[in-house]
N, C-alpha and C positions, 0 to 999 in steps of 0.2 A: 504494500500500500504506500502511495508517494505520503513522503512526511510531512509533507502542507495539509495531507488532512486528518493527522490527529492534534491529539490535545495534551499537553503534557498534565502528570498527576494535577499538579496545582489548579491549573486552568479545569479540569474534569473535575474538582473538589468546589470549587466557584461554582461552576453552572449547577450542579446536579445537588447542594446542596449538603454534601458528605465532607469530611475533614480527609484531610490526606489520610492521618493512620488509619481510618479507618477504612478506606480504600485499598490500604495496605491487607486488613485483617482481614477483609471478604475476600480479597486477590488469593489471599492465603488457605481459605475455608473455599474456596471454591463457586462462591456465588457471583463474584463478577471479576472473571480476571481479564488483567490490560491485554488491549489488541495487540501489542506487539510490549516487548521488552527488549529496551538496548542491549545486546552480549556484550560491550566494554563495561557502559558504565553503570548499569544495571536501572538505570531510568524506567519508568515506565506510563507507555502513553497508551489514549484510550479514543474511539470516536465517538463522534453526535450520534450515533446507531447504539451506543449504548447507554445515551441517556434515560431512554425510557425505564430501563430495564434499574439504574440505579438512583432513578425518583419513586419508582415502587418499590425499593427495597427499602429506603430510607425511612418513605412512609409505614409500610410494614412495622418496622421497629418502634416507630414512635405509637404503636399501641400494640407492644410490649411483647410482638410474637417469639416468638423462639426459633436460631435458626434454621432449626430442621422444617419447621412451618413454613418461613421464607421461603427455604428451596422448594418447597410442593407448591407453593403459590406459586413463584413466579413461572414454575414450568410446566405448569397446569396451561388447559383452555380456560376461557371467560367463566364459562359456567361451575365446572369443576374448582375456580378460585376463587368466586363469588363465594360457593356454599364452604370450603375452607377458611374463607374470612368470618364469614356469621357463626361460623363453629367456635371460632375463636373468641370472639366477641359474645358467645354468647357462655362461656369460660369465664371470662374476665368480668362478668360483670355476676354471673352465679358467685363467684368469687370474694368480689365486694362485696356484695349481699350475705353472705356466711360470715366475713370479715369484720361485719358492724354487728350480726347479730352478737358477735363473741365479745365484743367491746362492750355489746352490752351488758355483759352479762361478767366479764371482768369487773369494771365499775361497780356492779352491782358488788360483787365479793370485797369491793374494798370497802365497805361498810356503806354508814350512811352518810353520803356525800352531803355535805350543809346546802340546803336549798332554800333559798324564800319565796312564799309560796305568796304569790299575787294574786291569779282569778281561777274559777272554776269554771266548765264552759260545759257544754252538751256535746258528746263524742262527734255524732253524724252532723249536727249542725255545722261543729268545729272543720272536722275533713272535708264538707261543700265549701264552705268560704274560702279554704284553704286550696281547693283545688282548682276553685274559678276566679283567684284573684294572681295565683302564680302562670295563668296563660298571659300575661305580661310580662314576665321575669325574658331575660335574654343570659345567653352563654356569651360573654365577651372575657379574654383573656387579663386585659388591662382594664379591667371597667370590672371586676367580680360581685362588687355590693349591688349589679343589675340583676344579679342571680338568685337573689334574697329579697325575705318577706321583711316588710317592716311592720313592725306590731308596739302599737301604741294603747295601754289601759290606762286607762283614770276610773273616776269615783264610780260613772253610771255603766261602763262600754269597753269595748274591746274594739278596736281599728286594725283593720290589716291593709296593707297598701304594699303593690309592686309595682316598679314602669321600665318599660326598657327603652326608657325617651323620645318613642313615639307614640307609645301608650303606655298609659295609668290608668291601672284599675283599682278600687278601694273598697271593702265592704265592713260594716261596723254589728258587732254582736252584742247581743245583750247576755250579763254572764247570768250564770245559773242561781250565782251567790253574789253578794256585791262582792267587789275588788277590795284584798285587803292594803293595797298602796298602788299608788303611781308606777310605772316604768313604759319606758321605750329601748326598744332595742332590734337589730335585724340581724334574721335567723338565716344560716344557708337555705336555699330553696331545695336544692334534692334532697338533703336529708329532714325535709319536711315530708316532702313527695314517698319517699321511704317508709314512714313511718304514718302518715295518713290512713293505711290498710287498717292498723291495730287501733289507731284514734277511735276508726269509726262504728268499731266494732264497742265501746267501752258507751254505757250511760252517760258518765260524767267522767270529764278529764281536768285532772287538776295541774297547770300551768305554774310551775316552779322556775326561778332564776337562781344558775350557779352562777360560779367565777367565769366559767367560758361558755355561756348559753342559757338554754332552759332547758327543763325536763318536764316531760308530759307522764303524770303517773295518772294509771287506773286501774282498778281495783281489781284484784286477780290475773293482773296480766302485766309482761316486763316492764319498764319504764323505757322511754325513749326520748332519748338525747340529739339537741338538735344545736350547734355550735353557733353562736354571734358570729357576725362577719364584722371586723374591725373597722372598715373603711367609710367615710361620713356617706350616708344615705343621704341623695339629691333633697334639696328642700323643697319640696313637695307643696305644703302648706303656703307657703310664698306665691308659688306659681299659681296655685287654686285662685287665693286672696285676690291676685291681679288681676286674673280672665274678666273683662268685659259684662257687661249683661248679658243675657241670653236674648235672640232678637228676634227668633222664630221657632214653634216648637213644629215637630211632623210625628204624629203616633201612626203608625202601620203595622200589620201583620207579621211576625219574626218569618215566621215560617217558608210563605212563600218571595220575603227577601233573600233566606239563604239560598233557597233553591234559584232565584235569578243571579248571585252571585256567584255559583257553584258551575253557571253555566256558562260563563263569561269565559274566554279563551287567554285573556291578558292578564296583565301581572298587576295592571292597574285596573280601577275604577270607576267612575266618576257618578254622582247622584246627581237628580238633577229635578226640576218641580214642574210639571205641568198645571197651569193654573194659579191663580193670584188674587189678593183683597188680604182686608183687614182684619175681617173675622172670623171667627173659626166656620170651614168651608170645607166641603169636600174636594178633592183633588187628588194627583197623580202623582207616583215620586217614578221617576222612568231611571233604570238600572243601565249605564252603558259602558262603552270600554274600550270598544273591538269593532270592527269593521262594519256588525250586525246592528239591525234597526234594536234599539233598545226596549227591556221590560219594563211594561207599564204594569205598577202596583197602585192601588186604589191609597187613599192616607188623607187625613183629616189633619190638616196645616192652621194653625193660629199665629198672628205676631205679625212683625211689619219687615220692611227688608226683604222683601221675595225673592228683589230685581237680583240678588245674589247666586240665584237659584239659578237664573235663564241660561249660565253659560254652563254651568255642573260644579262639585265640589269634588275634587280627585284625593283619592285614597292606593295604598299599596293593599292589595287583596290581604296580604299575610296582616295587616292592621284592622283591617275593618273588619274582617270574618270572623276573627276570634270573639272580637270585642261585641258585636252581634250574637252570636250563638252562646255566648256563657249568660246573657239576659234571662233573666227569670219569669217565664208567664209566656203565655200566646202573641200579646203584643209588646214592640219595642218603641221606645221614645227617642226622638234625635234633637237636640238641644242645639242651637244654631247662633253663631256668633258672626262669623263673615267668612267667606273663601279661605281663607290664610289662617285660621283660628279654629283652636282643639274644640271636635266636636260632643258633646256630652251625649254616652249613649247608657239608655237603663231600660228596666221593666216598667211599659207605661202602668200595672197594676199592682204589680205584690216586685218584693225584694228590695233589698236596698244596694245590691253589688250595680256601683256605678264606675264605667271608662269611658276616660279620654281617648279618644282619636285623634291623632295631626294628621290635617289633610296634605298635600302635597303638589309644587305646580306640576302640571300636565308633563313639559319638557325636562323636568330636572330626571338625571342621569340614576339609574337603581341604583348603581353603587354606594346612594348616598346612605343608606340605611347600613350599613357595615363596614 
Protein backbone atom coordinates (compact mmCIF):
# COMPACT_ATOMS: atom_id res chain seq x y z
CA UNK A 1 0.00 0.00 0.00
CA UNK A 2 1.72 3.44 -1.05
CA UNK A 3 2.59 5.32 2.22
CA UNK A 4 0.55 8.45 1.51
CA UNK A 5 -2.30 6.43 2.40
CA UNK A 6 -1.81 5.43 5.98
CA UNK A 7 -1.87 7.03 9.10
CA UNK A 8 0.72 6.84 11.58
CA UNK A 9 -0.24 5.41 15.24
CA UNK A 10 -0.78 9.01 16.43
CA UNK A 11 -2.74 10.46 13.73
CA UNK A 12 -5.03 6.90 13.96
CA UNK A 13 -5.25 7.70 17.92
CA UNK A 14 -6.69 11.41 16.93
CA UNK A 15 -9.25 10.59 14.46
CA UNK A 16 -10.65 7.25 15.93
CA UNK A 17 -10.72 8.55 19.26
CA UNK A 18 -8.21 5.62 21.11
CA UNK A 19 -4.94 6.61 22.84
CA UNK A 20 -1.83 5.33 21.37
CA UNK A 21 -1.31 2.59 24.19
CA UNK A 22 -4.08 1.54 23.79
CA UNK A 23 -3.96 0.87 20.10
CA UNK A 24 -0.84 -0.75 21.16
CA UNK A 25 -2.96 -3.33 23.59
CA UNK A 26 -5.73 -4.25 20.90
CA UNK A 27 -2.72 -4.56 18.02
CA UNK A 28 -1.44 -6.97 20.63
CA UNK A 29 -4.85 -8.84 21.60
CA UNK A 30 -5.61 -9.13 18.38
CA UNK A 31 -8.80 -6.84 17.76
CA UNK A 32 -7.30 -4.27 15.54
CA UNK A 33 -3.96 -4.72 14.34
CA UNK A 34 -1.95 -1.91 12.03
CA UNK A 35 -2.15 -2.40 8.29
CA UNK A 36 1.36 -2.53 7.96
CA UNK A 37 4.22 -2.24 10.43
CA UNK A 38 7.79 -0.77 9.74
CA UNK A 39 10.49 -3.99 9.93
CA UNK A 40 13.28 -1.13 10.81
CA UNK A 41 11.69 0.95 13.15
CA UNK A 42 8.81 -0.91 14.27
CA UNK A 43 6.27 2.12 13.69
CA UNK A 44 3.06 1.33 13.11
CA UNK A 45 0.47 2.70 10.67
CA UNK A 46 -3.14 2.20 10.04
CA UNK A 47 -5.87 3.28 7.28
CA UNK A 48 -9.26 5.29 7.08
CA UNK A 49 -10.76 1.54 6.29
CA UNK A 50 -10.12 0.92 9.73
CA UNK A 51 -11.70 3.56 11.31
CA UNK A 52 -14.99 2.02 11.52
CA UNK A 53 -13.84 -0.87 12.93
CA UNK A 54 -11.88 1.05 16.00
CA UNK A 55 -14.83 3.80 16.75
CA UNK A 56 -16.93 0.52 17.50
CA UNK A 57 -14.54 -0.88 19.44
CA UNK A 58 -13.98 2.08 21.41
CA UNK A 59 -17.41 2.54 21.86
CA UNK A 60 -17.93 -1.19 22.85
CA UNK A 61 -15.76 -0.46 25.95
CA UNK A 62 -17.02 2.58 27.19
CA UNK A 63 -20.08 0.29 28.40
CA UNK A 64 -17.96 -1.94 29.94
CA UNK A 65 -17.97 -5.07 27.54
CA UNK A 66 -15.23 -7.47 27.85
CA UNK A 67 -12.90 -8.26 25.39
CA UNK A 68 -13.99 -11.42 24.34
CA UNK A 69 -17.50 -9.72 23.63
CA UNK A 70 -15.61 -7.13 21.51
CA UNK A 71 -14.29 -9.64 19.23
CA UNK A 72 -17.89 -11.55 18.68
CA UNK A 73 -19.33 -8.08 18.10
CA UNK A 74 -17.27 -6.79 15.88
CA UNK A 75 -17.04 -9.92 13.72
CA UNK A 76 -20.50 -10.62 13.84
CA UNK A 77 -23.32 -9.47 11.18
CA UNK A 78 -25.64 -6.59 12.09
CA UNK A 79 -28.13 -8.71 13.53
CA UNK A 80 -26.01 -11.21 15.32
CA UNK A 81 -24.25 -7.91 17.03
CA UNK A 82 -27.25 -6.12 17.69
CA UNK A 83 -28.66 -9.16 19.86
CA UNK A 84 -24.89 -9.57 21.53
CA UNK A 85 -25.17 -5.85 22.58
CA UNK A 86 -28.69 -6.10 24.40
CA UNK A 87 -27.39 -9.27 25.87
CA UNK A 88 -24.81 -7.38 27.32
CA UNK A 89 -26.66 -4.50 28.32
CA UNK A 90 -29.08 -6.39 29.60
CA UNK A 91 -26.12 -7.88 32.00
CA UNK A 92 -25.16 -4.63 33.07
CA UNK A 93 -27.89 -3.34 34.14
CA UNK A 94 -29.49 -6.98 35.88
CA UNK A 95 -26.40 -6.10 37.60
CA UNK A 96 -26.87 -2.77 38.93
CA UNK A 97 -30.05 -3.61 39.83
CA UNK A 98 -28.79 -6.71 42.31
CA UNK A 99 -25.84 -4.04 43.14
CA UNK A 100 -28.36 -1.57 44.80
CA UNK A 101 -30.48 -4.19 46.02
CA UNK A 102 -27.33 -5.30 48.21
CA UNK A 103 -26.41 -1.64 49.24
CA UNK A 104 -29.43 -1.86 50.56
CA UNK A 105 -29.42 -4.05 52.56
CA UNK A 106 -25.76 -3.53 53.77
CA UNK A 107 -26.82 -0.15 55.10
CA UNK A 108 -29.41 -1.74 56.56
CA UNK A 109 -26.88 -4.06 58.68
CA UNK A 110 -25.05 -1.12 59.76
CA UNK A 111 -27.64 -0.38 62.10
CA UNK A 112 -29.92 2.43 62.30
CA UNK A 113 -28.69 5.08 60.16
CA UNK A 114 -29.81 8.63 61.91
CA UNK A 115 -32.64 9.97 59.68
CA UNK A 116 -35.14 12.84 60.20
CA UNK A 117 -38.19 12.04 59.36
CA UNK A 118 -40.08 15.13 57.42
CA UNK A 119 -43.58 13.99 55.65
CA UNK A 120 -45.58 10.94 55.24
CA UNK A 121 -47.17 10.41 51.81
CA UNK A 122 -49.53 7.73 50.26
CA UNK A 123 -47.24 4.91 48.49
CA UNK A 124 -49.28 4.93 44.97
CA UNK A 125 -50.08 8.57 45.15
CA UNK A 126 -46.30 9.11 45.98
CA UNK A 127 -44.92 6.71 42.77
CA UNK A 128 -47.73 8.68 40.13
CA UNK A 129 -46.37 12.02 40.99
CA UNK A 130 -43.01 10.61 40.85
CA UNK A 131 -43.30 9.16 37.63
CA UNK A 132 -45.15 11.97 35.78
CA UNK A 133 -43.02 14.71 36.86
CA UNK A 134 -39.60 12.82 36.04
CA UNK A 135 -40.66 12.77 32.18
CA UNK A 136 -38.85 16.06 32.30
CA UNK A 137 -35.71 15.18 33.93
CA UNK A 138 -32.81 14.91 30.91
CA UNK A 139 -29.47 12.72 30.88
CA UNK A 140 -26.80 15.47 30.37
CA UNK A 141 -23.34 14.72 31.35
CA UNK A 142 -22.33 18.32 32.51
CA UNK A 143 -25.71 19.43 33.53
CA UNK A 144 -26.58 16.16 36.13
CA UNK A 145 -28.81 18.03 38.62
CA UNK A 146 -31.30 17.81 35.14
CA UNK A 147 -31.50 14.37 36.07
CA UNK A 148 -33.03 14.97 39.59
CA UNK A 149 -36.31 15.57 41.20
CA UNK A 150 -36.58 18.43 43.30
CA UNK A 151 -38.66 18.05 46.35
CA UNK A 152 -39.73 20.86 48.35
CA UNK A 153 -42.04 20.23 51.99
CA UNK A 154 -43.37 22.86 54.09
CA UNK A 155 -46.16 23.19 56.79
CA UNK A 156 -49.31 22.08 54.39
CA UNK A 157 -47.55 20.05 50.83
CA UNK A 158 -45.08 18.23 49.25
CA UNK A 159 -43.79 19.84 45.76
CA UNK A 160 -41.82 17.98 43.37
CA UNK A 161 -40.43 19.63 40.25
CA UNK A 162 -38.12 18.59 37.23
CA UNK A 163 -37.13 20.50 34.00
CA UNK A 164 -34.63 19.62 31.41
CA UNK A 165 -34.93 23.48 30.37
CA UNK A 166 -37.40 23.13 27.90
CA UNK A 167 -39.76 21.62 30.14
CA UNK A 168 -40.86 21.86 33.71
CA UNK A 169 -43.14 19.94 35.00
CA UNK A 170 -44.31 20.27 38.86
CA UNK A 171 -46.80 18.44 40.98
CA UNK A 172 -47.80 19.24 44.76
CA UNK A 173 -49.03 16.53 47.24
CA UNK A 174 -50.88 16.75 50.05
CA UNK A 175 -49.16 14.48 52.96
CA UNK A 176 -50.88 11.92 54.66
CA UNK A 177 -49.73 13.56 58.18
CA UNK A 178 -48.70 17.06 58.32
CA UNK A 179 -44.92 17.69 57.66
CA UNK A 180 -42.91 17.49 60.74
CA UNK A 181 -40.28 20.40 59.39
CA UNK A 182 -39.38 22.38 56.21
CA UNK A 183 -36.79 20.86 53.73
CA UNK A 184 -35.63 21.10 50.12
CA UNK A 185 -33.42 19.18 48.47
CA UNK A 186 -32.82 17.18 45.00
CA UNK A 187 -32.94 13.45 44.66
CA UNK A 188 -31.18 11.47 41.66
CA UNK A 189 -33.96 10.66 39.24
CA UNK A 190 -33.01 6.87 38.47
CA UNK A 191 -32.74 5.93 41.71
CA UNK A 192 -36.10 7.33 42.21
CA UNK A 193 -37.32 5.54 39.11
CA UNK A 194 -35.73 2.28 40.96
CA UNK A 195 -37.21 2.20 43.72
CA UNK A 196 -40.89 3.64 42.66
CA UNK A 197 -41.90 -0.28 42.07
CA UNK A 198 -41.64 -0.85 46.04
CA UNK A 199 -43.04 2.80 46.90
CA UNK A 200 -46.11 1.83 45.25
CA UNK A 201 -46.62 -1.11 46.51
CA UNK A 202 -46.59 0.27 50.51
CA UNK A 203 -49.84 2.23 52.03
CA UNK A 204 -47.99 4.89 53.46
CA UNK A 205 -44.40 5.84 52.98
CA UNK A 206 -42.41 7.62 55.34
CA UNK A 207 -39.87 10.39 53.79
CA UNK A 208 -36.71 10.51 55.93
CA UNK A 209 -33.41 12.91 55.23
CA UNK A 210 -29.98 11.53 55.86
CA UNK A 211 -26.56 13.01 55.42
CA UNK A 212 -26.53 12.05 51.77
CA UNK A 213 -30.22 11.95 50.76
CA UNK A 214 -33.57 10.57 51.87
CA UNK A 215 -34.91 7.31 52.65
CA UNK A 216 -38.39 6.08 51.86
CA UNK A 217 -39.39 3.51 54.67
CA UNK A 218 -42.54 1.37 54.64
CA UNK A 219 -43.78 -0.88 56.78
CA UNK A 220 -42.79 -4.52 56.14
CA UNK A 221 -40.66 -3.85 53.28
CA UNK A 222 -36.78 -2.60 52.79
CA UNK A 223 -36.03 0.96 52.96
CA UNK A 224 -34.99 2.61 49.87
CA UNK A 225 -32.37 5.15 49.58
CA UNK A 226 -32.32 7.76 47.16
CA UNK A 227 -28.89 10.01 47.07
CA UNK A 228 -29.01 14.27 46.94
CA UNK A 229 -27.41 15.44 43.91
CA UNK A 230 -25.18 18.39 45.08
CA UNK A 231 -25.36 20.73 42.24
CA UNK A 232 -27.79 24.05 42.64
CA UNK A 233 -31.14 23.16 41.20
CA UNK A 234 -32.01 25.95 38.32
CA UNK A 235 -34.31 28.58 40.18
CA UNK A 236 -37.31 27.49 39.09
CA UNK A 237 -39.56 29.66 41.31
CA UNK A 238 -37.86 32.92 39.66
CA UNK A 239 -38.66 31.95 36.28
CA UNK A 240 -42.51 30.94 37.27
CA UNK A 241 -42.78 34.58 39.22
CA UNK A 242 -41.63 36.26 35.88
CA UNK A 243 -43.94 34.58 33.03
CA UNK A 244 -46.38 37.10 31.91
CA UNK A 245 -50.15 36.63 32.39
CA UNK A 246 -51.73 34.19 30.73
CA UNK A 247 -53.56 35.67 27.53
CA UNK A 248 -55.51 32.97 26.09
CA UNK A 249 -56.65 29.62 27.42
CA UNK A 250 -57.75 26.59 24.69
CA UNK A 251 -59.29 23.28 26.62
CA UNK A 252 -59.55 20.27 24.08
CA UNK A 253 -59.60 16.66 24.08
CA UNK A 254 -56.20 14.84 25.28
CA UNK A 255 -56.87 12.00 23.51
CA UNK A 256 -57.40 12.80 20.11
CA UNK A 257 -54.45 15.48 20.36
CA UNK A 258 -52.19 12.74 20.86
CA UNK A 259 -53.27 10.76 18.32
CA UNK A 260 -52.92 13.99 15.79
CA UNK A 261 -49.46 14.21 17.19
CA UNK A 262 -48.46 10.78 16.98
CA UNK A 263 -49.26 11.18 13.26
CA UNK A 264 -47.22 13.97 12.30
CA UNK A 265 -44.09 12.70 10.25
CA UNK A 266 -41.68 15.75 11.61
CA UNK A 267 -39.66 16.38 14.46
CA UNK A 268 -41.58 19.59 15.00
CA UNK A 269 -44.88 20.87 15.47
CA UNK A 270 -46.78 23.73 15.27
CA UNK A 271 -50.44 24.50 16.80
CA UNK A 272 -52.33 26.76 15.52
CA UNK A 273 -56.22 28.35 16.12
CA UNK A 274 -58.95 28.23 13.68
CA UNK A 275 -61.38 30.83 14.74
CA UNK A 276 -61.27 34.16 16.85
CA UNK A 277 -63.22 36.66 19.43
CA UNK A 278 -63.27 37.45 22.91
CA UNK A 279 -65.39 35.09 24.49
CA UNK A 280 -65.37 31.81 25.39
CA UNK A 281 -66.22 30.29 21.73
CA UNK A 282 -66.11 27.34 20.20
CA UNK A 283 -63.28 26.77 17.62
CA UNK A 284 -60.48 24.74 16.04
CA UNK A 285 -56.90 24.15 17.39
CA UNK A 286 -55.41 22.55 13.72
CA UNK A 287 -52.24 20.07 14.57
CA UNK A 288 -49.58 20.63 11.62
CA UNK A 289 -45.92 20.18 10.91
CA UNK A 290 -45.29 18.24 7.63
CA UNK A 291 -46.07 18.74 4.29
CA UNK A 292 -49.94 17.32 5.08
CA UNK A 293 -53.07 19.47 5.25
CA UNK A 294 -53.37 19.78 9.03
CA UNK A 295 -55.61 18.16 12.04
CA UNK A 296 -58.60 20.00 12.86
CA UNK A 297 -59.46 19.38 16.60
CA UNK A 298 -62.63 20.84 17.98
CA UNK A 299 -61.51 23.35 21.46
CA UNK A 300 -63.22 25.91 23.26
CA UNK A 301 -60.80 29.05 23.40
CA UNK A 302 -61.29 32.14 26.00
CA UNK A 303 -58.83 35.31 26.32
CA UNK A 304 -57.60 37.94 23.88
CA UNK A 305 -54.49 37.79 21.67
CA UNK A 306 -55.74 35.09 19.14
CA UNK A 307 -53.94 37.12 16.28
CA UNK A 308 -50.90 34.93 17.93
CA UNK A 309 -52.41 31.86 16.85
CA UNK A 310 -52.93 32.66 12.93
CA UNK A 311 -49.37 31.99 12.09
CA UNK A 312 -48.89 28.53 14.61
CA UNK A 313 -46.83 28.04 17.93
CA UNK A 314 -43.91 25.57 17.09
CA UNK A 315 -42.94 22.85 19.56
CA UNK A 316 -40.07 19.97 19.26
CA UNK A 317 -42.56 16.80 19.22
CA UNK A 318 -40.01 15.13 22.12
CA UNK A 319 -41.46 18.50 24.32
CA UNK A 320 -44.97 18.72 23.74
CA UNK A 321 -45.93 14.92 23.63
CA UNK A 322 -44.64 14.06 26.92
CA UNK A 323 -45.99 17.17 28.46
CA UNK A 324 -49.57 16.38 26.89
CA UNK A 325 -49.84 12.72 27.68
CA UNK A 326 -48.77 12.80 31.44
CA UNK A 327 -52.00 15.25 31.97
CA UNK A 328 -54.41 13.97 34.09
CA UNK A 329 -58.25 13.41 32.86
CA UNK A 330 -59.84 13.26 29.28
CA UNK A 331 -59.39 16.88 28.74
CA UNK A 332 -56.04 19.09 28.56
CA UNK A 333 -55.69 22.87 29.04
CA UNK A 334 -53.13 25.14 27.06
CA UNK A 335 -52.23 28.36 28.82
CA UNK A 336 -51.18 30.82 26.25
CA UNK A 337 -48.79 33.64 26.66
CA UNK A 338 -47.39 34.71 23.16
CA UNK A 339 -45.30 32.77 20.32
CA UNK A 340 -41.94 32.89 22.16
CA UNK A 341 -43.32 32.07 25.77
CA UNK A 342 -43.58 28.78 27.93
CA UNK A 343 -46.76 27.40 27.34
CA UNK A 344 -48.79 26.03 30.45
CA UNK A 345 -50.15 22.79 29.93
CA UNK A 346 -52.40 20.72 32.66
CA UNK A 347 -55.76 18.66 33.20
CA UNK A 348 -58.60 21.01 32.35
CA UNK A 349 -60.59 18.86 35.40
CA UNK A 350 -58.82 16.90 38.07
CA UNK A 351 -54.92 16.98 38.93
CA UNK A 352 -52.62 19.23 39.66
CA UNK A 353 -49.31 17.85 37.69
CA UNK A 354 -48.72 21.19 35.68
CA UNK A 355 -45.75 21.62 32.50
CA UNK A 356 -44.18 24.19 30.93
CA UNK A 357 -43.58 23.80 27.29
CA UNK A 358 -40.83 26.31 25.33
CA UNK A 359 -42.12 26.79 22.06
CA UNK A 360 -39.43 27.13 19.55
CA UNK A 361 -38.99 29.39 16.14
CA UNK A 362 -39.86 27.39 13.13
CA UNK A 363 -36.17 27.66 11.54
CA UNK A 364 -33.98 27.26 14.49
CA UNK A 365 -31.55 24.22 14.00
CA UNK A 366 -32.53 20.62 16.24
CA UNK A 367 -29.32 20.72 17.56
CA UNK A 368 -30.29 23.31 19.75
CA UNK A 369 -31.84 21.01 22.32
CA UNK A 370 -28.60 19.17 23.11
Amino acid sequence: MPHSELMPIGVFARRSGLTSSALRFYADSGLLRPAEVDPASGYRYYTAGQLDRATALRRLREIAMPLTGVEAVLDAGPEEAARLIDEHVARVLGGAVAAQRTAVRLKSALGDVPGLPVVTLKGPVLADAVEQVLTATAREPDLPVLGGLRVEVDQESVTLTATDRYRLSTRTLVPSEPPTTAWAGTVCGDELRTAVAEVRRGALVRVEVTALGIRLRTAGREDRYCRALTEEFPDVRSMLAALPEVTTRVTLAKQPLLRALEERSGERIALSVAGHGTDAHEAEVVVSGDERPGTRLPATVTGRDLDIWFEGIWFELTTLYPAVSTAIGPDVMLDLRGPDLPVTIRSADRGDLTTLAMPIHPNSPTEHRR
